[in-house]
C-alpha positions in Angstrom: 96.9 116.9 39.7 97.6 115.1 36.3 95.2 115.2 33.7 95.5 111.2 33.4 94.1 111.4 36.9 91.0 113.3 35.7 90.3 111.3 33.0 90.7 107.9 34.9 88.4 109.2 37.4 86.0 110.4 34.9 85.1 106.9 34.0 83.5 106.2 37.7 80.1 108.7 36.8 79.7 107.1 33.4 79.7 103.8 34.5 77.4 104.7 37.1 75.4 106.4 34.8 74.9 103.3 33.3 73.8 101.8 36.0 71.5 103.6 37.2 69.3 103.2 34.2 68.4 99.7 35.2 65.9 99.0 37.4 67.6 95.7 39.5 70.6 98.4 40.5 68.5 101.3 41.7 66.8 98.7 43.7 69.9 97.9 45.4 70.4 101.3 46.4 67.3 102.5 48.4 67.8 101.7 51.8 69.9 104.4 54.1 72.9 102.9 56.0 72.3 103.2 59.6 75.4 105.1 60.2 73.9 107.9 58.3 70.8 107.6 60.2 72.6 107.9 63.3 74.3 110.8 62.6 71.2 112.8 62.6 70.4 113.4 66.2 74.2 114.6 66.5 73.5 117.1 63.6 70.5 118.2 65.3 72.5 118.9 68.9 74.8 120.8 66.9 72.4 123.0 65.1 73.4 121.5 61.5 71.4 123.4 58.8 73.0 122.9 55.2 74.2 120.0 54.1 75.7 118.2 51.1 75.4 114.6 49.8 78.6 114.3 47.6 78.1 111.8 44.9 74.1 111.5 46.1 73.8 108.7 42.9 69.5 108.2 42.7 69.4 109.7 45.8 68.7 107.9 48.8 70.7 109.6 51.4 69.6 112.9 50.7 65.8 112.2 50.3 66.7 111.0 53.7 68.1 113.9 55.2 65.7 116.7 53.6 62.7 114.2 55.1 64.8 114.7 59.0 64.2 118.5 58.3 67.8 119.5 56.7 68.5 122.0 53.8 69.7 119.7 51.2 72.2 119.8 48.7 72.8 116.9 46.3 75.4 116.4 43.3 76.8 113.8 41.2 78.3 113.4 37.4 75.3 111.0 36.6 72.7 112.4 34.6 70.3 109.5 34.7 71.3 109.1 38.9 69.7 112.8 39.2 67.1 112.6 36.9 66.2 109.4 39.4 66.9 111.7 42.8 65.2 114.7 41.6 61.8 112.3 40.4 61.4 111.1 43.4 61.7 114.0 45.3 59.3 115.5 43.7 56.6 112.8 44.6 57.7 112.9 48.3 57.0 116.6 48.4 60.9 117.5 49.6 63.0 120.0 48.3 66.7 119.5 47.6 68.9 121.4 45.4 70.6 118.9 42.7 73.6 119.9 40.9 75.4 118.2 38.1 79.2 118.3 39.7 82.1 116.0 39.7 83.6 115.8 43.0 87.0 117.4 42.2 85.3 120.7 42.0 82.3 121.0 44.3 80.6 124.3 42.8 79.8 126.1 46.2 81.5 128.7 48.1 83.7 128.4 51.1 82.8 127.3 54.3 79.2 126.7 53.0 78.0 123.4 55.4 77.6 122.5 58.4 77.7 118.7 57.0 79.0 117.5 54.6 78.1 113.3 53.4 80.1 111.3 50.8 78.9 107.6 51.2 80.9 105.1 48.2 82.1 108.2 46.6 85.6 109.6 47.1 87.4 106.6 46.9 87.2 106.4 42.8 90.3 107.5 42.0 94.4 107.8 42.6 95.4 109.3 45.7 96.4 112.5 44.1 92.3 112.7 43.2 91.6 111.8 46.2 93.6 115.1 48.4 92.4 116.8 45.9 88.4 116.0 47.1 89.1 116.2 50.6 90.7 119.3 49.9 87.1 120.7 48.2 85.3 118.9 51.2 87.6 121.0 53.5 87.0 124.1 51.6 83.4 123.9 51.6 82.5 122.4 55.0 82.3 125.1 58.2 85.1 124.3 61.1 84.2 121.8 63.8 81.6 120.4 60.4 81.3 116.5 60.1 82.2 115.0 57.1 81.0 110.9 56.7 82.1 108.8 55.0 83.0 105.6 53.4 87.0 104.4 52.2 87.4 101.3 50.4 89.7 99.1 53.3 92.5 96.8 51.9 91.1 94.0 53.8 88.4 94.0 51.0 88.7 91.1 48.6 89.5 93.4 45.6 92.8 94.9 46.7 95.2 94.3 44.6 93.6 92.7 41.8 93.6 94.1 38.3 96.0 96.4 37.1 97.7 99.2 39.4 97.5 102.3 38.1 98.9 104.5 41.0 100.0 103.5 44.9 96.9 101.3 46.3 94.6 102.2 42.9 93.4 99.3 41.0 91.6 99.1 37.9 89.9 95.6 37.0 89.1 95.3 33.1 85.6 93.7 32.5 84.5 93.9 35.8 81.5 96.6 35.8 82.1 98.0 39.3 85.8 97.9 39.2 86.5 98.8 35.8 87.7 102.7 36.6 89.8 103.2 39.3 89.4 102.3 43.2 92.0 103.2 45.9 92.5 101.1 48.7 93.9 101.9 52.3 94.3 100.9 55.8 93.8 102.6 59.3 97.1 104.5 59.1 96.1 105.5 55.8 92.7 106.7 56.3 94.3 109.2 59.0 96.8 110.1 56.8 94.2 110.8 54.3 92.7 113.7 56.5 94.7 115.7 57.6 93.1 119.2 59.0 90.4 116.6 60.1 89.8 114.9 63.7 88.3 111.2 62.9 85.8 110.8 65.4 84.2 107.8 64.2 86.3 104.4 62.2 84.7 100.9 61.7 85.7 98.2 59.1 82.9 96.9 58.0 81.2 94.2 55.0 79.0 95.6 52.9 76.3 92.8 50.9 79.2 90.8 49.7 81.4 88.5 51.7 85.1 90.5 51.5 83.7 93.5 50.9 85.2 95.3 53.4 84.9 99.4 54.0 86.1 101.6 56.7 83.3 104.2 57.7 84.3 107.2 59.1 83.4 110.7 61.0 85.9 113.2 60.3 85.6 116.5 61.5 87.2 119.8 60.1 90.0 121.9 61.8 91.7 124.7 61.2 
């Protein structure tokens, strides 16, 4: 991977570390998306024990998961997005393990979960960052492990605008969430994307703004 890669990607945690400072954007970021909360019952069938929420930002998804009964794991680059997460797990009472990490080098051994959850994460970034995180996810999930999921779709109002830094990757100056890179794909794409994985699970879907389109996705590890 090139270091410009790296450092382009870099900017995605700082921004949100910005953001998550202010009150009116945590707020936005509370509820749990009901695909996460349906995968829980399917965890439980399979025995799931460990998990990790990649890119867990204040925290919502994995306050969530160590409430259903999971052993929680939790990183992100943003100091002031933990320092958020790990507050309020303390006045619920839940323990989860929080760990400073940028997803291009998840600090955990091999084969270490049996889930692993990356919700508005991976996508920051060329595609060269981006094998290079579902290589780590691969590396640290268990075989038959599912992997959820959001990618950014190119049906979302965004593609294409601002300037293109690598295939599909735009960066949009002055625009707070788009100002570091995004990568954009389509359904071809997203299997192309994993490789070694099974997709069980692909929906487009809007998000809270109108063209704000994202494929969600179950992905499960092979070999």
């Amino acid at each position: 991977m090139a270091d410009t890669d790296l450092a382009e990607t870099a900017t995605a945690h700082v921004a949100w570390d910005q953001r998550w400072q202010r009150e009116d954007e945590r707020a936005l970021w509370r509820t749990v998306d009901p695909d996460v909360q349906a995968i829980v019952p399917v965890l439980e069938t399979r025995g799931a024990r460990c998990v990790l929420d990649l890119g867990c930002g204040i925290g919502r998804h994995a306050l969530f998961l160590a409430a259903a009964g999971f052993e929680v794991d939790a990183t992100d680059g943003s100091p002031s997005g933990l320092a958020e997460a790990e507050a309020e797990a303390e006045r619920r009472g839940l323990r989860i393990r929080f760990r400073r990490a940028l997803m291009t080098a998840l600090p955990y051994g091999d084969a270490s979960f049996d889930y692993v959850l990356a919700w508005n994460v991976i996508y920051h970034g060329s595609p060269d960052v981006l094998a290079t995180v579902i290589s780590e996810v691969k590396r640290v999930t268990r075989q038959k492990a599912p992997f959820q999921g959001t990618m950014l779709s190119k049906r979302n109002a965004k593609y294409g605008l601002g300037r293109c830094i690598a295939a599909d990757t735009y960066v949009i100056d002055g625009e707070e969430d788009k100002a570091h890179p995004h990568f954009y794909c389509d359904e071809a794409g997203v299997h192309e994307l994993f490789r070694g994985f099974t997709i069980t699970y692909l929906v487009e879907r809007e998000h809270r703004t109108p063209g704000s389109w994202h494929w969600h996705f179950v992905a499960e590890r092979q070999v």
